[in-house]
Backbone as CSV, one residue per row, in Angstrom:
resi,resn,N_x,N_y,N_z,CA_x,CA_y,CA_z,C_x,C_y,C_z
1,UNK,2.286,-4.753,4.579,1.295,-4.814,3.530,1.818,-4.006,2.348
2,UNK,1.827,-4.602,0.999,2.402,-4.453,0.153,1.049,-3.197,-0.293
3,UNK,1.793,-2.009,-1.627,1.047,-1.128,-1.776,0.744,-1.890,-3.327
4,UNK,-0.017,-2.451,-4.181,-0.840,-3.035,-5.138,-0.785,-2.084,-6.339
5,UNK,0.072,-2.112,-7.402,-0.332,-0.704,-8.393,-1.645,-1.536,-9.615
6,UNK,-2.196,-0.418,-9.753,-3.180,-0.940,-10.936,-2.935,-2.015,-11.789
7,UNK,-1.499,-1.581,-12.587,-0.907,-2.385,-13.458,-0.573,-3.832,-13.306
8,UNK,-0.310,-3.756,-12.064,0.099,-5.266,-11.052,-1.252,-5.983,-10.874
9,UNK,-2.384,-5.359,-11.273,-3.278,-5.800,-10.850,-4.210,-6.383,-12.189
10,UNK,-3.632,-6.010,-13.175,-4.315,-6.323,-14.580,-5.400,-5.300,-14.666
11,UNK,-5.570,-4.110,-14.175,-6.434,-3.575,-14.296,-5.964,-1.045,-15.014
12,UNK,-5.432,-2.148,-15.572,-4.715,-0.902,-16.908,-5.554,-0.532,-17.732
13,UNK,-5.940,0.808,-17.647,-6.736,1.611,-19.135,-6.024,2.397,-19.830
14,UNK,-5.775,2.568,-20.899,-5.225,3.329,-21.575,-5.809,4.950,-21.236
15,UNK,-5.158,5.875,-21.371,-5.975,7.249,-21.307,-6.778,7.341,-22.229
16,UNK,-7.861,8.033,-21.994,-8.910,7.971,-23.060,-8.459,9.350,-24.003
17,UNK,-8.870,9.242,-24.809,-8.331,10.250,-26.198,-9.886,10.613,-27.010
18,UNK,-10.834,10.791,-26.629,-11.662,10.616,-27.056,-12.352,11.832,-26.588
19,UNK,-13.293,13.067,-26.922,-14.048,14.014,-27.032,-14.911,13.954,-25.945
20,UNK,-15.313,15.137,-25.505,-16.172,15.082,-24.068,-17.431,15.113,-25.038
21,UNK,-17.722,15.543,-26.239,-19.303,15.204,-26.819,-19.164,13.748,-26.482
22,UNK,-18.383,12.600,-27.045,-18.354,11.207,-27.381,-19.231,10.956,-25.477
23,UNK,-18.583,11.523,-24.395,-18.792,11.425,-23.105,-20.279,11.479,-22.899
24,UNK,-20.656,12.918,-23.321,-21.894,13.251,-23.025,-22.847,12.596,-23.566
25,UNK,-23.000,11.751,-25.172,-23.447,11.396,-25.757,-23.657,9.806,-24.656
26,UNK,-22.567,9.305,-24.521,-22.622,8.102,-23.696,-23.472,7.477,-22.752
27,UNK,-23.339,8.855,-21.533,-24.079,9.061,-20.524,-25.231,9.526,-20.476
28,UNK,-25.738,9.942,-21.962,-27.416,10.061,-21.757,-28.055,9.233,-22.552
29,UNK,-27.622,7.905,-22.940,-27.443,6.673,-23.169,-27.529,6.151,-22.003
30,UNK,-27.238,6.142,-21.295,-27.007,5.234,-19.621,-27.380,6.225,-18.742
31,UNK,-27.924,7.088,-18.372,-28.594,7.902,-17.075,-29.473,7.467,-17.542
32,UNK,-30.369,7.091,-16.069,-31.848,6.844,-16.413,-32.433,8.534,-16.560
33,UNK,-33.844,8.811,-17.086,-34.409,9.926,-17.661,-34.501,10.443,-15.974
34,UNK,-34.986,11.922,-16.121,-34.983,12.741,-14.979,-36.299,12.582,-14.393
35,UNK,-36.496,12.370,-13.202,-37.896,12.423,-12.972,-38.781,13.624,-13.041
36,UNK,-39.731,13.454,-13.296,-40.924,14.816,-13.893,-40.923,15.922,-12.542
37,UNK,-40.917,17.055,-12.754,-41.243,17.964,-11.347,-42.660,18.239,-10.473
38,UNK,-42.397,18.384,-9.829,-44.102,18.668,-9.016,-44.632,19.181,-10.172
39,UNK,-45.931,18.764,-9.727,-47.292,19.222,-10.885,-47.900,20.688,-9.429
40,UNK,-48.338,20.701,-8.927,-48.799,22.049,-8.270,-48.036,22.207,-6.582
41,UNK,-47.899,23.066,-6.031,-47.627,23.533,-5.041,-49.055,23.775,-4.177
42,UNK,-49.123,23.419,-2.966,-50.241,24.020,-2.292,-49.920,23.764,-0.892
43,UNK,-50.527,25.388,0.087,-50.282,25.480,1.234,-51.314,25.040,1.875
44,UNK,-51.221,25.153,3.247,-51.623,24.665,4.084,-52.032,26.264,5.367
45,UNK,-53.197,26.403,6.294,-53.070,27.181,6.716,-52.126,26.512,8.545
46,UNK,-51.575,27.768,8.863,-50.607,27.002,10.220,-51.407,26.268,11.131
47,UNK,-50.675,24.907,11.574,-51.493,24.718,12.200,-51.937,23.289,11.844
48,UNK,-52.381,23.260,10.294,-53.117,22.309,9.837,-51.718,21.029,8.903
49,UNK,-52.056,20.396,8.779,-51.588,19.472,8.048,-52.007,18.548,6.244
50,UNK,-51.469,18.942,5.936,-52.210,17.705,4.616,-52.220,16.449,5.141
């Protein structure tokens, strides 16, 4: 079994040259938003269950 290089494969990127702002900017463009955090905390006495 032959070892496949990228290049052989048509699948060549140039190195990127481009700023990690340009990056960050990108990706919070494309991450979906964060989901919201708990709204309250509440215990339970032992024993019991919610």
């Amino acid at each position: 079994m032959a070892i496949l290089e990228p290049a052989a494969l048509g699948v060549y990127a140039p190195p990127y040259t481009g700023g990690y702002t340009a990056v960050q900017a990108y990706v919070r463009g494309v991450r979906p938003a964060a989901s919201p955090a708990f709204k309250r905390r509440f215990e339970t006495p032992p024993g019991r269950q919610a």
